[in-house]
DOMAR-517979 format. One line per 4 residues: number of its first residue (from 1); their letters; for each residue x, y, z of N, C-alpha, C. Coordinates in nm, 2 decimals, decimal comma, padded with zeros to 4 digits, always signed. Layout:
BEGIN
NUM = A = X/Y/Z/X/Y/Z/X/Y/Z  ...
END
This chain:
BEGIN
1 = XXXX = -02,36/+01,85/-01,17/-02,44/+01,73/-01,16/-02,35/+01,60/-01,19  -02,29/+01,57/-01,28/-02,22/+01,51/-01,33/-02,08/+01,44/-01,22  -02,04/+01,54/-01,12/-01,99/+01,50/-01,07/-02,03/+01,46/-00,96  -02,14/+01,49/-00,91/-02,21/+01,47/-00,83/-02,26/+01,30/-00,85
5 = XXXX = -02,28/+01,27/-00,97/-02,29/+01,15/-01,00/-02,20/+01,07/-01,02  -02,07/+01,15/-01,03/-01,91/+01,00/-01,03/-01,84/+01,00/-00,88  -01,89/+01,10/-00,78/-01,87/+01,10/-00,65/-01,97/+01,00/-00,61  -02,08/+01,01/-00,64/-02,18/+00,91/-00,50/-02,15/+00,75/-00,57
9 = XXXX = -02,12/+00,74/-00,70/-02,08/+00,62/-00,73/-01,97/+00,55/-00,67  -01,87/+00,63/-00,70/-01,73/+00,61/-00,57/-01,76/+00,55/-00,50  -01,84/+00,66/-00,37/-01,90/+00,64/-00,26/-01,95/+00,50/-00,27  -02,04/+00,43/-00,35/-02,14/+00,32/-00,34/-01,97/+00,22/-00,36
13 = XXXX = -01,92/+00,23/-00,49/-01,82/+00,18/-00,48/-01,77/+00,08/-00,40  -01,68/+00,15/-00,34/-01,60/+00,13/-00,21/-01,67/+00,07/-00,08  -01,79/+00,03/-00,09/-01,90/-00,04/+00,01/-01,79/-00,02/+00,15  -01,82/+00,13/+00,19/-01,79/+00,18/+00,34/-01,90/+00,10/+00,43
17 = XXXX = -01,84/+00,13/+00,53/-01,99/+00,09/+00,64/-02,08/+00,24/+00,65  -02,17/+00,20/+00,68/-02,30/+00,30/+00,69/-02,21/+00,46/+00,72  -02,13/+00,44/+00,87/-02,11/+00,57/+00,90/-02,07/+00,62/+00,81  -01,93/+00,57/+00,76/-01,86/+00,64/+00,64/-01,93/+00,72/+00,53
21 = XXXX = -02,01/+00,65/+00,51/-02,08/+00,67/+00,38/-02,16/+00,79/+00,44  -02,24/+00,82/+00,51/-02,28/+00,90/+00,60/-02,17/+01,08/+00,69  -02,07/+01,02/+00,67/-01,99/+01,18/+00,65/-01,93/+01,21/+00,54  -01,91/+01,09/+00,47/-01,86/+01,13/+00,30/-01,99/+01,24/+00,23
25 = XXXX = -02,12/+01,22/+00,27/-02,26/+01,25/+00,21/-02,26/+01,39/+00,27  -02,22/+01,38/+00,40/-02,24/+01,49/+00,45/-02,10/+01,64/+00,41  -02,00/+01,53/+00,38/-01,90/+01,66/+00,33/-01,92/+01,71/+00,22  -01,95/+01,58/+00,15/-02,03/+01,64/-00,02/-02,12/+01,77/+00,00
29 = XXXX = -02,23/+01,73/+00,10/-02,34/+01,85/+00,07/-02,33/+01,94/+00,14  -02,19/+01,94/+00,21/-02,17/+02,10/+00,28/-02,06/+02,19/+00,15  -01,96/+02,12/+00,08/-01,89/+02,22/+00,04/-01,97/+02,30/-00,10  -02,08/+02,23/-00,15/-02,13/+02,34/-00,26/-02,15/+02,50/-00,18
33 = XXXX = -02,27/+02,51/-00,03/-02,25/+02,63/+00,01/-02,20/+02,67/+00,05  -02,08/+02,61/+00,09/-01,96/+02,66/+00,17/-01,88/+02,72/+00,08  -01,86/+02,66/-00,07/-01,81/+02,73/-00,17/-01,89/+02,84/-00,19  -02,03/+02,85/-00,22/-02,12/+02,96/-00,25/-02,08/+03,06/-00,19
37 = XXXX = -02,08/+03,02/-00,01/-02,04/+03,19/+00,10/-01,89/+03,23/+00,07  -01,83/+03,14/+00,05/-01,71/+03,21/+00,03/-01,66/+03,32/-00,10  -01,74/+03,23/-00,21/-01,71/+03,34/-00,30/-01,79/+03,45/-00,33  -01,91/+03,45/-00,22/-01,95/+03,58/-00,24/-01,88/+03,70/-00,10
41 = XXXX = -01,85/+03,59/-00,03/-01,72/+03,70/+00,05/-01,64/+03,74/+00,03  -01,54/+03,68/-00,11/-01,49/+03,73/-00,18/-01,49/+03,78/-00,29  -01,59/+03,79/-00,36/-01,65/+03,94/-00,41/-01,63/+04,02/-00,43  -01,61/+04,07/-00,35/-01,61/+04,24/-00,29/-01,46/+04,30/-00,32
45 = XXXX = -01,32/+04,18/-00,32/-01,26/+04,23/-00,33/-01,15/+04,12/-00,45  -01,24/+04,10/-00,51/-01,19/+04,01/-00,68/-01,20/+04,09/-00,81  -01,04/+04,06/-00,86/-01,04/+04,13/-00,96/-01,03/+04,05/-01,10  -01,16/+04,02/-01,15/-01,19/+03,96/-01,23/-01,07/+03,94/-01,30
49 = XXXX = -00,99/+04,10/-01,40/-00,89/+04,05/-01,51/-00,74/+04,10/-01,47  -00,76/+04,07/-01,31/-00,60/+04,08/-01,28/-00,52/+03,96/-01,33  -00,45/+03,95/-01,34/-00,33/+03,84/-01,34/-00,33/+03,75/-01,32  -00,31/+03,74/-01,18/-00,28/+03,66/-01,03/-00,49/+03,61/-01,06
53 = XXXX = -00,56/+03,68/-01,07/-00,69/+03,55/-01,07/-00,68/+03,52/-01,17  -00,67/+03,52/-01,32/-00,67/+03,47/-01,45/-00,57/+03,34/-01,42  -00,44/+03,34/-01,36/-00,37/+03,20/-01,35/-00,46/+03,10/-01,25  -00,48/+03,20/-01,11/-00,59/+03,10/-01,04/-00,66/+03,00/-01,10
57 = XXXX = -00,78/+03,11/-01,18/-00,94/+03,01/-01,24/-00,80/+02,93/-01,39  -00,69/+02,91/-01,42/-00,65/+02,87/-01,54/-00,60/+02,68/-01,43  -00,56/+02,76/-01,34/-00,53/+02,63/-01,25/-00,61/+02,57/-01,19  -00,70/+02,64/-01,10/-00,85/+02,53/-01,08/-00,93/+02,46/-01,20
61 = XXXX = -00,91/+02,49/-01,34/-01,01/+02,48/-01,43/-00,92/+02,33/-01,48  -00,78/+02,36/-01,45/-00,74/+02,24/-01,53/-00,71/+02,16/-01,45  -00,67/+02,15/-01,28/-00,67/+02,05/-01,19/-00,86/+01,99/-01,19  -00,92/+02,09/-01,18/-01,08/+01,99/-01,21/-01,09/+01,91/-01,33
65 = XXXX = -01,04/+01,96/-01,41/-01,04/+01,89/-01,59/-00,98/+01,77/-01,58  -00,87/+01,75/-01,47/-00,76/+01,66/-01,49/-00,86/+01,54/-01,37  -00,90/+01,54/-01,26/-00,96/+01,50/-01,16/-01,07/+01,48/-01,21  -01,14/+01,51/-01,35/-01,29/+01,45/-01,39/-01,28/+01,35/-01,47
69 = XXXX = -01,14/+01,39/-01,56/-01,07/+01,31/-01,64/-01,06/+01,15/-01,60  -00,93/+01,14/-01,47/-00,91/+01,06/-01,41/-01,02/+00,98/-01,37  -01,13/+01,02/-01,28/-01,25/+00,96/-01,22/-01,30/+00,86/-01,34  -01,35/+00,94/-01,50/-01,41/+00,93/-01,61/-01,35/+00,76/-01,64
73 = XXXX = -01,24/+00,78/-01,66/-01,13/+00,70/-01,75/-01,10/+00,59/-01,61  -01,05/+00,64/-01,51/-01,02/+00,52/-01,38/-01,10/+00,43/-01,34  -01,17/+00,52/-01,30/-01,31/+00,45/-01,17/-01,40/+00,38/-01,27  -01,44/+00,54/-01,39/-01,64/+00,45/-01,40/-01,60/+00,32/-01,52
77 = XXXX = -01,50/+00,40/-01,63/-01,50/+00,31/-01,75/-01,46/+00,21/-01,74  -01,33/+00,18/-01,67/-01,26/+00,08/-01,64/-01,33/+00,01/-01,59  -01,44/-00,04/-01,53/-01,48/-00,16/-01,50/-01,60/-00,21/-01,55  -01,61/-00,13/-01,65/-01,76/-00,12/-01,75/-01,67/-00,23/-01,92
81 = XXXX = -01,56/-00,16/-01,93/-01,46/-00,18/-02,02/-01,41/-00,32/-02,04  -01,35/-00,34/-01,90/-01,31/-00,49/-01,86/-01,41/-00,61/-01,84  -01,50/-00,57/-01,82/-01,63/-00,68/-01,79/-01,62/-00,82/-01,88  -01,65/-00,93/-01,86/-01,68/-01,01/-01,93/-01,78/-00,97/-02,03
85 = XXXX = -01,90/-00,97/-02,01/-02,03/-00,89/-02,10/-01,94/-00,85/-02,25  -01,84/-00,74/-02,19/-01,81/-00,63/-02,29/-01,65/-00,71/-02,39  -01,63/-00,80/-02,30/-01,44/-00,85/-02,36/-01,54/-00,99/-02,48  -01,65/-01,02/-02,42/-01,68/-01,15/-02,54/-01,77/-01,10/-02,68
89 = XXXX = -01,81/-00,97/-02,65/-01,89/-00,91/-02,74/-01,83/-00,81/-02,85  -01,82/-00,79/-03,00/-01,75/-00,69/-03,02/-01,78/-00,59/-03,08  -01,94/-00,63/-03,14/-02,04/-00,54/-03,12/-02,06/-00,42/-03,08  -02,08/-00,48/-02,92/-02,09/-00,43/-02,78/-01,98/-00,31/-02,76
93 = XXXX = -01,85/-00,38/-02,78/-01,72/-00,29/-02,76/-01,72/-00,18/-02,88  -01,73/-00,20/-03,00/-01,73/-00,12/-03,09/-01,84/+00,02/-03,07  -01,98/-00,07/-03,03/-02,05/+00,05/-02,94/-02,04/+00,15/-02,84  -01,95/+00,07/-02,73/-01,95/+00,18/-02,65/-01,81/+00,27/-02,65
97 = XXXX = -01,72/+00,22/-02,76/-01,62/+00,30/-02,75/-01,66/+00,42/-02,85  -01,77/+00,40/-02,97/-01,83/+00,49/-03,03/-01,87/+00,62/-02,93  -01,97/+00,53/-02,79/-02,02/+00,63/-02,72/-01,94/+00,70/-02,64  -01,83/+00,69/-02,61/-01,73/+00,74/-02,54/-01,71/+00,85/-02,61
101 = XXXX = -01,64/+00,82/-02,72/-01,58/+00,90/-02,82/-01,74/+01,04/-02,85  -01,82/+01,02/-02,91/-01,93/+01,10/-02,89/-01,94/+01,19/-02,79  -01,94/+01,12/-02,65/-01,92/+01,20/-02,55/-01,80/+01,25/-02,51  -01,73/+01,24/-02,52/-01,61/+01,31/-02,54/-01,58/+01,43/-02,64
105 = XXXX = -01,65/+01,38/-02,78/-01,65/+01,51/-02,87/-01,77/+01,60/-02,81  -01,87/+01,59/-02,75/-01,99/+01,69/-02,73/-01,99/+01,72/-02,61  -01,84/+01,68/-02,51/-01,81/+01,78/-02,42/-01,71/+01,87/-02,46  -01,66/+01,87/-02,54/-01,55/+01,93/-02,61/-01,63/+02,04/-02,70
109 = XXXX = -01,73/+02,02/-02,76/-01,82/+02,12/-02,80/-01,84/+02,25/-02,70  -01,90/+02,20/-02,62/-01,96/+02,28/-02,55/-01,86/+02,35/-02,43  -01,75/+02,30/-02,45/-01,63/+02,32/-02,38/-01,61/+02,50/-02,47  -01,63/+02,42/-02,61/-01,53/+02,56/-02,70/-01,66/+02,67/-02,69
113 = XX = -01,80/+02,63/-02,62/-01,88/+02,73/-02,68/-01,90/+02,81/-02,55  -01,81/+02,77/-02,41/-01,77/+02,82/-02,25/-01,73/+02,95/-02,26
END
């Protein structure tokens, strides 16, 4: 979900023209079951606690981690961070770096409880 929500933001982002935005939508909503058939095609011959998959899922888990990271901290906060609204208020800033930090500890929770 989550990323599904720092993707379509992007997307709005970058104010493409209609088409773009329109195959960007559509590659998004093909690869969840394109991922789904594939890994039940592969299935059949996955060996949960071999090796060679244990470094796999250790390398997809941390190139996603690093790529959600990036988006988190690049795209969304950065321009939430830099705002006039947020640079005249300190309030404001002291709040939302509280809520950062929060969310950051209570994905990390739930990280250790994966």
């Amino acid at each position: 979900m989550f990323e599904g929500i720092g993707l379509g933001s992007c997307i709005l982002q970058a104010q493409y023209k209609l088409l773009k935005r329109m195959v960007l939508v559509l590659f998004f909503s093909v690869t969840t079951p394109f991922g789904i058939a594939l890994g039940i095609g592969l299935s059949k011959i996955y060996k949960e606690n071999s090796p060679s998959a244990l470094i796999t899922v250790g390398m997809l888990n941390a190139s996603s981690a690093g790529l959600l990271i990036y988006m988190s901290l690049v795209d969304l906060l950065s321009t939430d961070f830099m705002s006039l609204r947020l640079q005249n208020n300190i309030k404001l800033q002291f709040k939302s770096y509280v809520a950062v930090f929060l969310g950051a500890a209570s994905m990390s929770v739930m990280a250790k409880w994966n």
